[in-house]
C-alpha positions in Angstrom: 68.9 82.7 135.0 68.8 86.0 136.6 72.2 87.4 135.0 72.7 86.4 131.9 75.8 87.0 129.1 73.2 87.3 126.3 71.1 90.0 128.8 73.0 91.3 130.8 76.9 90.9 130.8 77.1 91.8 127.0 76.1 94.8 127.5 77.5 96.1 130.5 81.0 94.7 129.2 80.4 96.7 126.2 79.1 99.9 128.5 82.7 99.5 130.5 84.8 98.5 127.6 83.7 99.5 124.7 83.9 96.7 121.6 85.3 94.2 124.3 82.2 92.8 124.7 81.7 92.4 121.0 85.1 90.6 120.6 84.2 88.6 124.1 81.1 87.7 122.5 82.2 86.6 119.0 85.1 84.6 120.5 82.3 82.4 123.0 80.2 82.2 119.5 83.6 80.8 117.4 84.0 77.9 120.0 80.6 77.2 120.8 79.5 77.0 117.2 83.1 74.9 116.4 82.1 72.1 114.4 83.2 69.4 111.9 79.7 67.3 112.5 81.4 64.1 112.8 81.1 62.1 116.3 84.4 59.8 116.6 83.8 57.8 113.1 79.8 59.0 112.0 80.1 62.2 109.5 77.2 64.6 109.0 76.0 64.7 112.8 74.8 67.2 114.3 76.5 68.1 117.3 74.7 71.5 118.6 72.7 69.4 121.5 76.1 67.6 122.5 77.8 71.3 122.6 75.1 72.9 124.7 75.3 70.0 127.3 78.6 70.6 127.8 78.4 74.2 127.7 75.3 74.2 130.0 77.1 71.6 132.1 80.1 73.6 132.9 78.0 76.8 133.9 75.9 74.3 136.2 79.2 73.5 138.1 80.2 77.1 139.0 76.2 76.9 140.2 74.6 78.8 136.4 71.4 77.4 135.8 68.9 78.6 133.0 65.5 77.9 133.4 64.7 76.9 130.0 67.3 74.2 129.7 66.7 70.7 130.3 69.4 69.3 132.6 68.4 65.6 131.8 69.9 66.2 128.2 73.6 66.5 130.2 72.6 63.2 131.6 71.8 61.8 128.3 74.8 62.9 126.3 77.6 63.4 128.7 79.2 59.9 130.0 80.4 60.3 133.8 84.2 60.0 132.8 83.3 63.0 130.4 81.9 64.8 133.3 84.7 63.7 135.8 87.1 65.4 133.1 84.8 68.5 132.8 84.6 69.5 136.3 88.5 68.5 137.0 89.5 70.9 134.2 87.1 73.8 134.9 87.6 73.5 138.9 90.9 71.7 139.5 93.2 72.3 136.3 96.5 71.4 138.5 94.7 67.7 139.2 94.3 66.9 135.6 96.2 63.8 134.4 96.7 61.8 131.4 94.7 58.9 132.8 91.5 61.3 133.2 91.8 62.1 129.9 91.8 59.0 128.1 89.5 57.7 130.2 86.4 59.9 128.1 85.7 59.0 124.6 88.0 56.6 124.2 87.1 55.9 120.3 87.2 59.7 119.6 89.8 61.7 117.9 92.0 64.1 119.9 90.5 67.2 117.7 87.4 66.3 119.4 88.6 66.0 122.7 90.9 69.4 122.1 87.5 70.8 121.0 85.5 69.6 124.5 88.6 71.7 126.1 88.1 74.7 124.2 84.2 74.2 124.9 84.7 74.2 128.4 87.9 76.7 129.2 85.5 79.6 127.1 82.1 78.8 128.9 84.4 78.5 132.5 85.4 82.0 131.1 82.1 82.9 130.4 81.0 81.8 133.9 83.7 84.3 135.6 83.1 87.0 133.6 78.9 86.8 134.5 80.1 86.3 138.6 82.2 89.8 137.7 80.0 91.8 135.8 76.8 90.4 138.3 79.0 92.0 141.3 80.0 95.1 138.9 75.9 95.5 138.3 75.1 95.6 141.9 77.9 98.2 142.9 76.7 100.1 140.5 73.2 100.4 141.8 
């Protein structure tokens, strides 16, 4: 909660780099925002809580928290196969198998599970990138 993208890592990318951290930031915003409001077979859902947990969730594994998130929402929408796949994607990509992935969402469409990959590859990315730029800060000063 400390070092955040929004407050912190936004603008020091864009301080090092200039217009990096705009194209960064509008790249995060394109997945994060992705949507087609369907849930496997219900249209006109609204999937922004769903997309934050998982989001949120992936930050918490590399050990981001944010005060002003409510962790029991990951609990609520994110099945423990879903969060077996998460973390063995974000933290061990070479022990993901094809039995891991089926094993989520079984009733879903692969677009949605493609989309939980982009979800959690750009906030992993996200996650590196505020580790960086936090060690980058404190050099600095």
């Amino acid at each position: 909660q400390d070092y955040t993208w929004e407050d912190h890592g936004y603008s020091l990318i864009n301080r090092l780099y200039p217009d990096v951290g705009q194209l960064l930031d509008e790249k995060f915003q394109v997945v994060y925002n992705l949507t087609y409001n369907t849930i496997a077979m219900h249209c006109g859902v609204d999937t922004s809580m769903l997309r934050r947990a998982i989001w949120n969730y992936v930050h918490c594994v590399f050990g981001i928290r944010y005060d002003d998130y409510d962790y029991g929402e990951v609990n609520q929408l994110l099945e423990r196969n879903l969060k077996v796949y998460i973390k063995t994607v974000a933290c061990y990509p070479e022990k993901t198998t094809k039995q891991i992935y089926t094993q989520f969402w079984r009733h879903f469409k692969h677009s949605e599970k493609v989309h939980i990959n982009l979800l959690l590859l750009e906030a992993r990315m996200q996650a590196a990138l505020l580790y960086a730029l936090r060690a980058v800060t404190r050099y600095m000063t």
